[in-house]
Structure formats: structure tokens, C-alpha cells
FIKETI-439473 format. One line per field, with one value per residue (C-alpha): x, y, z. Coordinates in pm, 1 decimal. Each point is the difference from the previous one (the first is absolute). Example, Ala and Ser with C-alpha at 12.3 -4.5 7.8 and 13.67 -1.06 7.14 Angstrom:
! residues 2
east	1230.0/137.0;
north	-450.0/344.0;
up	780.0/-66.0;
! end
This chain:
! residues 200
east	3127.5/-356.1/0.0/290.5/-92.6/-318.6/139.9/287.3/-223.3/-208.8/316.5/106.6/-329.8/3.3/369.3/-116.8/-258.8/224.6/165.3/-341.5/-125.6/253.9/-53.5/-440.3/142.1/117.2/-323.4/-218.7/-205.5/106.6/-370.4/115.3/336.1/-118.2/-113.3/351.2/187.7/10.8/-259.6/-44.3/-154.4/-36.1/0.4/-115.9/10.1/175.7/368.9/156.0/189.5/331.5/380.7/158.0/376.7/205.9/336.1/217.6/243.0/304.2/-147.2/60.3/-95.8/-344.6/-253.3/-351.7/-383.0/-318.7/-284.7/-264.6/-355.9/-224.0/-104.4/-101.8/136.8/-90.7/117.9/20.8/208.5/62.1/160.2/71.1/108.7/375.7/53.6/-286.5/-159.1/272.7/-125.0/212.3/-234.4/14.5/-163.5/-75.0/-152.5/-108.1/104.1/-150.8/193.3/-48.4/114.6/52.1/-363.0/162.2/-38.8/148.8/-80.8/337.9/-4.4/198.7/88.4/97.2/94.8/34.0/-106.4/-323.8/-68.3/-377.3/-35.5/-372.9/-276.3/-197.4/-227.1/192.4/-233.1/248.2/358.6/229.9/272.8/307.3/240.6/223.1/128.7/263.1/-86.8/78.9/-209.7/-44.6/-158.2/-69.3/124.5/-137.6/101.4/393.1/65.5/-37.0/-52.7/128.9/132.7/-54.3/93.0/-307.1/-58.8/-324.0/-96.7/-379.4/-193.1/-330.1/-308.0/-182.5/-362.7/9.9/-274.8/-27.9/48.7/311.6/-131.6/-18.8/31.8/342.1/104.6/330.6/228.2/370.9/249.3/140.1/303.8/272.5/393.3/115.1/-64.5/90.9/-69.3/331.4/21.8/-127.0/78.1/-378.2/-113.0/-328.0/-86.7/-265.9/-383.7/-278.4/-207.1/-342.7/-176.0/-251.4/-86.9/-101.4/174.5/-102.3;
north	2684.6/-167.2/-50.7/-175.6/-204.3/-116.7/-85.1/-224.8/-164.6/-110.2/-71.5/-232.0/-233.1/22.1/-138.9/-269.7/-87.0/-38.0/-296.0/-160.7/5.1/-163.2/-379.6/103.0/129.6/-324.2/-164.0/247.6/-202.4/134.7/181.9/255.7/37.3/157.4/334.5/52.6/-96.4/408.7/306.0/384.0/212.6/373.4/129.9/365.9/118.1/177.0/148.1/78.0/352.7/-21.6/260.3/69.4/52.1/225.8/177.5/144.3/-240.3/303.9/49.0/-377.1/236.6/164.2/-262.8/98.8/-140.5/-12.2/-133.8/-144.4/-33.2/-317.0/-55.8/-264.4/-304.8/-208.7/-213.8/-318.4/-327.0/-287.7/-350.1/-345.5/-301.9/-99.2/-266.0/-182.1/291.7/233.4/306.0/251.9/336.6/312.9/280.4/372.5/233.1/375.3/199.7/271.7/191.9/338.1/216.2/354.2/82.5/-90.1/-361.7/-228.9/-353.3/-185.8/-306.6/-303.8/-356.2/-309.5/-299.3/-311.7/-354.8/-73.6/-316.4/-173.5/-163.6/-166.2/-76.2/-340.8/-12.4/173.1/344.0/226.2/81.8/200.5/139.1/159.5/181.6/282.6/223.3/262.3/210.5/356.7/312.9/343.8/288.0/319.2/319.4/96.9/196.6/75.7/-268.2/-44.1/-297.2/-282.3/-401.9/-211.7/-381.6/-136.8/-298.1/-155.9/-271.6/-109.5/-273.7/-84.5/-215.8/-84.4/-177.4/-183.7/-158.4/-289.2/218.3/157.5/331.3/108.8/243.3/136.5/203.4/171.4/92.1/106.7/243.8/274.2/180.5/87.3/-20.9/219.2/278.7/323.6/276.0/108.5/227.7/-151.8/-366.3/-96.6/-298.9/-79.3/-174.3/-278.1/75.0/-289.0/-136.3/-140.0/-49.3/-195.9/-133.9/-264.1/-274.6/-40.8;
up	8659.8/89.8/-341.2/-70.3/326.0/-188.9/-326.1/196.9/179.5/-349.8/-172.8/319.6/-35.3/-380.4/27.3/240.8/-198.5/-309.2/179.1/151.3/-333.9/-197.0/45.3/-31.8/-285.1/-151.9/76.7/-201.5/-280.8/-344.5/-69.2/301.0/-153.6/-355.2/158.7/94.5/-285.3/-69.6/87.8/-83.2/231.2/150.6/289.9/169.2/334.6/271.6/-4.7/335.9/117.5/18.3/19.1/-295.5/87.0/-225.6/-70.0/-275.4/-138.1/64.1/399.8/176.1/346.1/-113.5/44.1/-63.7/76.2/-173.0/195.9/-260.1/79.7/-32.4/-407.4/-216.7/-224.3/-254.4/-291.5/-142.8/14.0/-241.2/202.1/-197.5/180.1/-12.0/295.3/209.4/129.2/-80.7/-243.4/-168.6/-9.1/-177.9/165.7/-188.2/300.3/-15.2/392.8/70.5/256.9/172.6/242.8/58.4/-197.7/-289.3/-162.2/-302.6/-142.1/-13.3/-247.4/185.6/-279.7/225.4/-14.0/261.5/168.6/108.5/207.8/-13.5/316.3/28.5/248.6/10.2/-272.5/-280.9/-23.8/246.4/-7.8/200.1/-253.1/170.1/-236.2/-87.1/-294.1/-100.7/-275.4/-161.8/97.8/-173.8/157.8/-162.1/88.8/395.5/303.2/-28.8/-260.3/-405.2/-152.5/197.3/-28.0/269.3/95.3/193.9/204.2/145.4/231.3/-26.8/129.2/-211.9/159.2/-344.8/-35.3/-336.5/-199.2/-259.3/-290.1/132.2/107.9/354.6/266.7/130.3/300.9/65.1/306.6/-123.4/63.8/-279.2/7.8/-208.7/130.5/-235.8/-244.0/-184.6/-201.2/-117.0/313.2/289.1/131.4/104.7/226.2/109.5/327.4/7.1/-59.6/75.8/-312.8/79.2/-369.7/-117.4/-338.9/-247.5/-161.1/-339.9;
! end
């Protein structure tokens, strides 16, 4: 819970921000708007604990936990400017989760809107965003090989430079509504992301 309580409270000033930034936005000479025309970078950091809820598709009464312990996360994103300071991004991350002593890397594809809001002077930006992707996990505790729909909200403070690299830093949320192995129904509740990384 103090978790989620943190990430809302990010997510509520990157929001704000969003809106404050939109007519500094406009005024931004044209040599601070090539670094954002489009960007790779990757990211590493921390992955948060969170309950794994479970049941058999046949048994709508059993419900079943998992607590997971704290792991790891990292990956790597591609964004490209469609609108202003609008960015589709692609995002291709590697979770490692664990619980129970035992432990599995689950591969998670996404895709979603990013939004570049910038402060004075052109070199810092405060990127809101979110994506829904497709997870697989490998075989672990009760389950095989599992499908999952995920869905992350993320706000991004990034330090650019004149040659379009930079310095990013993550706060976000991961979770997945939905999921299955063929014999469970799985769901996973939300786990904090704090990562940092480079943009290339």
C-alpha cells in the first residue's frame, strides 16, 4: 500500500506538470526540440514485491495467493514523436520475480504514450506515460508457462545533452490484470519500479 501511495503521488505532479508545461512547450527554440524528435534508451533497477492471485478456471470459489519478494528489472525502450510533445514508445523489459525461494525472469513487450513535458532551459524533462503490453513467464511455483496482459504507469525525470544522450530516472507501477496458463486464471497486483538508465 505505501507503495502505491508513493507512485500516486509522482504520477499526480507528473500529470500537473504535463499541463504547466504545455504552453513552455510551444516556446522551446527549435535546437531544443531535435533531441526529442525520437530516443532509445535502457533502463535497470529495482522491481517491487507484490501478491500474485490465482485460481483454476473450473473452481470460481478457490482463490489462491502468492506473496513475491522484492527483485530486479531492466530493459529497453524506443519513443518517436507523433504530436507536439506526444511520443508513441515501445518498451521490451526482462522481470525478474521471486517468491517462495524459487525465482523466474518473465519477458513483458509494451506498447503506449509518453508525454515530454520540459523545464526552462531545454536540458530536463519530466515524461509521464503508460503502456499495455503482453508478458510470458516461464514455468514457476504452481503454474507452467504462462500469458499475461500487462499495464504500467511510469513517470521519467530525464537530463539530456546536446547530442541527444542523457540521463533517465524511473518511478512506475507494473502489474498485469489478467493472465493464464491453461489452468489457472492468474492476476498480479501492483509492484513499484524505480530504474535508472541511459538514453542513447
Amino acid at each position: 500500500m505505501c507503495e502505491n501511495r508513493i507512485f500516486r503521488r509522482f504520477a499526480v505532479f507528473g500529470l500537473a506538470w504535463l499541463v504547466l508545461s504545455s504552453d513552455l512547450a510551444k516556446s522551446q527554440d527549435t535546437a531544443a526540440q531535435d533531441p526529442w524528435a525520437g530516443e532509445f534508451g535502457v533502463k535497470f533497477g529495482y522491481l517491487g514485491s507484490s501478491t500474485v492471485e490465482y485460481k483454476k478456471k473450473a473452481d470460481q470459489s478457490g482463490l489462491h495467493t502468492i506473496e513475491t519478494d522484492a527483485g530486479y528489472s531492466g530493459g529497453g525502450f524506443l519513443s518517436q514523436n507523433i504530436y507536439r510533445r506526444l511520443h508513441a514508445t515501445i518498451t521490451v523489459d526482462f522481470h525478474f520475480l521471486q517468491g517462495n525461494s524459487v525465482g523466474e525472469t518473465a519477458l513483458d513487450v509494451a506498447g503506449g504514450l509518453k508525454y515530454f513535458g520540459v523545464l526552462p532551459g531545454g536540458a530536463v524533462s519530466l515524461r509521464p506515460g503508460m503502456v499495455m503490453g503482453f508478458g510470458i513467464l516461464p514455468d514457476i511455483w504452481v503454474f507452467k508457462a504462462s500469458r499475461h496482459m500487462t499495464f504500467k504507469m511510469f513517470v521519467e525525470l530525464a537530463f539530456h545533452t546536446t547530442k541527444g544522450t542523457g540521463l533517465v530516472i524511473e518511478i512506475g507501477s507494473l502489474r498485469s490484470f489478467t493472465g493464464t496458463d491453461g489452468t489457472y486464471d492468474i492476476k498480479a497486483n501492483s509492484m513499484l519500479l524505480f530504474r535508472g538508465g541511459l538514453i542513447l
